[in-house]
C-alpha positions in Angstrom: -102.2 41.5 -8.4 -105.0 42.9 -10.2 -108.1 40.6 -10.7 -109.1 42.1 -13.5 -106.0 41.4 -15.2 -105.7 37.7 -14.2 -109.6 36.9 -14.8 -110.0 38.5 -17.9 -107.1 40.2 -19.4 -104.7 37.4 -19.2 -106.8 34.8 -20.7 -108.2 36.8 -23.3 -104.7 37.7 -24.6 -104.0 33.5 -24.2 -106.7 32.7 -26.3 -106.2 35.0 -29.0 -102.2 34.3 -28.8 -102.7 30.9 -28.7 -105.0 31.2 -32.1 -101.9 33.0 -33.6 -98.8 30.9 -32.6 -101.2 27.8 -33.5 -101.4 28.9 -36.7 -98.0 29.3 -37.1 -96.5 26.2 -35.4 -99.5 24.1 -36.1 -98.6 22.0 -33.1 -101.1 21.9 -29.8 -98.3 20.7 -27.4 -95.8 22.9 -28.6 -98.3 26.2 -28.4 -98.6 24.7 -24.8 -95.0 24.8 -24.3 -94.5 28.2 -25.4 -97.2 29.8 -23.0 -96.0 27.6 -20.1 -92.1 28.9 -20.7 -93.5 32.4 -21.3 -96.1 32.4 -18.0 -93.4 30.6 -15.8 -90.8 33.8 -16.7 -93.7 36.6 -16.3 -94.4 34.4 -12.5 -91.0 34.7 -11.2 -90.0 38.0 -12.9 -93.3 40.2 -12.0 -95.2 38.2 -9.6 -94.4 35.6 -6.7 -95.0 32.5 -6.5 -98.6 32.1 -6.1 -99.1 32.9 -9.6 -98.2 29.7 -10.5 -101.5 28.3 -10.1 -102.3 30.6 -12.8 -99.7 29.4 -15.2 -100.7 25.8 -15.0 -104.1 27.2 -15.6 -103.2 29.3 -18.6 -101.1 26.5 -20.0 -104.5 24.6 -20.1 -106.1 27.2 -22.0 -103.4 27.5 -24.8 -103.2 24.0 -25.3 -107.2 23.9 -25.3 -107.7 26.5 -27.8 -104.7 25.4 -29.5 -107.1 22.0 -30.2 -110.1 23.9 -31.1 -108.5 25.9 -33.7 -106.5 22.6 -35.1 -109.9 21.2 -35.1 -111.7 24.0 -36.6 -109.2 24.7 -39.2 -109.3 20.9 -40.1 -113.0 21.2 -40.8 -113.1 24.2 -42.9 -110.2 22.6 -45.5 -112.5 19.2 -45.9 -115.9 21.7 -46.2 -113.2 23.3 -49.1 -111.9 20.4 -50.7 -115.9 18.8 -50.7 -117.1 21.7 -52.2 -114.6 21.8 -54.6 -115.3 18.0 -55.3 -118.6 18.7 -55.7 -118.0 21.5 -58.1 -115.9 19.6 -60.6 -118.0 16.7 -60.1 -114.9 14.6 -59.3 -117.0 12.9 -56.0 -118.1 9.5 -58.5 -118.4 7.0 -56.3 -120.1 3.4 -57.9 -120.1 0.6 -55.6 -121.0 -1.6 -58.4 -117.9 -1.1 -60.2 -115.8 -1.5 -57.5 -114.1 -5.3 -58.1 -110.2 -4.2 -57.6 -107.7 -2.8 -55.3 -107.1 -0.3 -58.1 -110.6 1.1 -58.4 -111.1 1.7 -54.2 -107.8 3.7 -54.4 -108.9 5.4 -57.2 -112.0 6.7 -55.4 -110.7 7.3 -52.2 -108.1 9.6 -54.3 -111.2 11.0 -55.7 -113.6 11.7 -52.9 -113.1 13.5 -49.6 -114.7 11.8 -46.6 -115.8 14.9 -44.9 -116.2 13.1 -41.5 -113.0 12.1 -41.3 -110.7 14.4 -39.6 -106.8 14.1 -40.6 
């Protein structure tokens, strides 16, 4: 096997692949699934069986960046949907006028809580 392709070329292509079919199934564990299935054919049908270390290893890295980019993508729709808020100046938030159930649901409709993640 050739290290350069299982240091550097393998796990590049992960990550990037793992970017892509994240985007796509927008599911972390099921990206993870998909590399694992994929890795565990390549072991047995190219290389032997010591390349299963590297399978487990490049399972870990899908699911990993599969996270990040949930994450990531996450962030940048609440920075949107703030910025938006803040542009129509829909983000009105009074705490004195806040008596009833009505009015707190009413603001949270209106506001964005940009710390939150969903």
């Amino acid at each position: 096997m050739n290290i350069l392709l299982l240091f550097f070329a393998l796990p590049i292509a992960t990550i990037i692949l793992a970017i892509a079919v994240q985007k796509i199934l927008k599911c972390p564990i099921l990206v993870a699934g998909v590399f694992f299935a994929i890795y565990l054919i390549v072991a047995f049908a190219v290389f032997n069986a010591s390349f299963l270390v590297f399978v487990v290893i490049y399972t870990i890295i899908a699911f990993l960046t599969a996270i990040l980019t949930k994450l990531i993508t996450k962030f940048i729709e609440c920075n949107l949907e703030c910025n938006q808020n803040d542009n129509n100046n829909s983000c009105t938030t009074n705490n004195n006028n806040v008596s009833t159930t009505s009015n707190i649901s009413n603001i949270s409709n209106n506001c964005c809580n940009c710390r939150r993640i969903r």
